[in-house]
C-alpha positions, 0 to 999 in steps of 0.5 A, a space after each residue: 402142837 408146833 407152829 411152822 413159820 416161814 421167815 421172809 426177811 434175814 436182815 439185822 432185825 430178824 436175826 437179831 430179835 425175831 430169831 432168838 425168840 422164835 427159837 427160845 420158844 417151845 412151839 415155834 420151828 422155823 421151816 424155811 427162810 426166805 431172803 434174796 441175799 444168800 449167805 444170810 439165809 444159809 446163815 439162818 438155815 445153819 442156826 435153825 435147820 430151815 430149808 433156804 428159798 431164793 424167792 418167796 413164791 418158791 417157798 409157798 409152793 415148796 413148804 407146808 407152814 403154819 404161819 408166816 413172818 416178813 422183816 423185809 424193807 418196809 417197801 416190800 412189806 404189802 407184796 410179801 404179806 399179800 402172799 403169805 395171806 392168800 397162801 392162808 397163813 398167819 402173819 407177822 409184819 414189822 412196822 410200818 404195816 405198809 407205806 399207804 392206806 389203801 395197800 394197808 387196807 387190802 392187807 386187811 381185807 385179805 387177812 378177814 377173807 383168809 381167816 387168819 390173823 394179821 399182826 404187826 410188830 409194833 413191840 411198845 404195845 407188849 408192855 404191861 404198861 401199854 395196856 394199862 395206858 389203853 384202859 385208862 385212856 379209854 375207862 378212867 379219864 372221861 372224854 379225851 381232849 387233847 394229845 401230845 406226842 414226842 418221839 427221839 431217836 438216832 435213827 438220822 445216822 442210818 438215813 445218812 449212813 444209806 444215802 453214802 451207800 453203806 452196807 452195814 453199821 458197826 451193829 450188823 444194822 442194813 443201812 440200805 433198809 432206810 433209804 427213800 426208795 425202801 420207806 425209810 424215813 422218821 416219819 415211816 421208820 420211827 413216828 410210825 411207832 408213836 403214832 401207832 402207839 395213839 390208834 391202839 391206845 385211844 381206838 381212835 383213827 386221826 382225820 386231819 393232818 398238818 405238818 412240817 418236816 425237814 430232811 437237813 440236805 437227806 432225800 428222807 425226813 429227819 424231822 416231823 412236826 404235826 398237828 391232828 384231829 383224831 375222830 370225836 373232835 380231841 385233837 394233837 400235835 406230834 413232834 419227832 427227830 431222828 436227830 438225837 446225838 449221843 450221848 444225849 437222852 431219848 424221849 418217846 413219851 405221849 401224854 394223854 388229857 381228860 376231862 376227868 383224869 391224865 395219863 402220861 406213857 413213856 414208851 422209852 422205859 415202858 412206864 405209865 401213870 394215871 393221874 386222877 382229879 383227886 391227886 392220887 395216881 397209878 403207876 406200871 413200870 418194868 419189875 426186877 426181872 422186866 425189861 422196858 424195851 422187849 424186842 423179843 415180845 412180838 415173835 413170841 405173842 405171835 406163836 401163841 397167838 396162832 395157838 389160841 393162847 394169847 392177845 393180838 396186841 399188834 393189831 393190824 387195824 391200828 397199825 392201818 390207821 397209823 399208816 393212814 396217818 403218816 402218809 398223810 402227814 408227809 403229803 400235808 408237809 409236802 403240798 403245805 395244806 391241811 390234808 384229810 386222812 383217808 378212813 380205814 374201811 368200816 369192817 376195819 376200824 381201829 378200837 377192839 378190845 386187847 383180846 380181839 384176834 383177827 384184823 376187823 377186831 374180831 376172832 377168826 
């Protein structure tokens, strides 16, 4: 059986990253391509043979598809997965699911009502390390006390990069994707992954928020400075900047603290150990043939996730409580109070096991 996808979205990332793996993989077709600037969709037409839509409400009424993936700029993520669910198709979002909780929450609601599967494409979570981080957090060190999260990247040149109105990056990367009117920003386009990272491990949501962030001159933030309480009392502080020059190091790590044990993540190179009262400690890291960073994972889990042959490991009720998070953390930064965190709806809360396929935890 082949699953048939309809690709919203033909910018760098998707072309880059989704693409490839969509059509390395045996039982994914990509049947049309739907992007408002058309050279590249007729590109993506030229590669895969898809039929090429202007608008998206074209493609539903004109295709017959399985399955559905949007890599549109984040703004437009909620209207474009509102469709694709209520058209009853399995979804792939890139992160950040949505901008607010309350348009995260409704994506959920509608994926439950459809009975399909909505995952977002939150790649660190398809390391092996990532799982082994999840298990041990929630099996191996006794009640969580505290977190701390770190988070660098250069994303700060393409933030400036859209505000000077450039059209692409010497990559092929979209600058206009990253502007303030599109979500962008290091708290939506690049924390988000962090504090995505912290949901789906702990199964925890976050309920209190103070932050600062400053945008050095930009109208998104650059830098993001939080301190959280996560459900059950732990509580947090995470740290982000998209400031990093070259050729200086990144650093995305979280550092989980026990009662009985520590695990320290380094999304960077997909590496986790667990380190127990004993001294003695466990260790995941990327293999010879195993890369730290697999753009590729998301796109191909969800081909097989639709087929029934794997996990959801970009769940999207995690991925909901992120966006909950952030945006409370920009309003805390914005307002200087301590915010509370609205709470995913109780048929939506973070926690299912690794395996669980649809977006309330359960399998559709």
């Amino acid at each position: 059986m082949s699953v048939r996808i309809l690709l919203v979205g033909a910018g760098w990332w998707a072309t880059a990253h989704h693409l490839p793996a969509l059509e390395a993989h045996p039982d994914a077709v990509v049947a049309a391509v739907c992007d408002p600037v058309a050279e590249r969709a007729a590109a993506v037409a030229d590669r895969t043979g898809a039929a090429v839509h202007p608008t998206l409400a074209g493609a539903l009424d004109a295709g017959d598809y399985d399955a559905a993936l949007i890599a549109t700029p984040s703004a437009a993520h909620h209207g474009a997965a509102a469709a694709t669910l209520d058209a009853g198709l399995h979804t792939l979002v890139e992160k950040p699911l949505t901008l607010t909780a309350a348009s995260a929450a409704d994506l959920l609601a509608r994926a439950r009502r459809a009975s399909v599967h909505l995952t977002v494409g939150n790649t660190y979570q398809h390391a092996p390390a990532a799982l082994l981080a999840r298990r041990a957090v929630r099996e191996d060190i006794g009640r969580l006390l505290q977190v701390t999260v770190e988070f660098g990247s250069r994303a700060g040149e393409l933030y400036a990069a859209a505000e000077r109105g450039e059209a692409a990056t010497a990559r092929g990367q979209h600058p206009a994707a990253y502007t303030a009117a599109n979500g962008g920003g290091q708290a939506h386009t690049q924390l988000t992954h962090a504090l995505g990272m912290l949901c789906w491990v702990t199964g925890r949501q976050v309920t209190t928020v103070a932050a600062f962030t400053e945008h050095h001159g930009l109208a998104v933030d650059v830098d993001d400075v939080a301190a959280l309480r996560l459900e059950g009392g732990a509580t947090a502080v995470a740290v982000s900047t998209g400031a990093v020059p070259e050729p200086l190091p990144l650093r995305q790590h979280l550092r989980y603290q026990g009662t009985d044990g520590v695990v320290e993540q380094d999304l960077y190179r997909a590496r986790t150990v667990l380190h127990r009262p004993d001294g003695s400690h466990v260790v995941r890291e990327p293999g010879q043939h195993e890369a730290a960073y697999d753009a590729a994972a998301p796109a191909r889990a969800f081909v097989d996730l639709v087929l029934g042959r794997g996990d959801n490991l970009g769940g999207a009720t995690e991925a909901a409580a992120a966006v909950a998070a952030t945006e409370a953390l920009l309003r805390a930064a914005r307002t200087g109070a301590v915010v509370g965190v609205e709470p995913l709806p109780a048929a939506d809360v973070p926690g299912a096991c690794p395996g669980a396929g649809g977006p309330a935890g359960e399998a559709p």
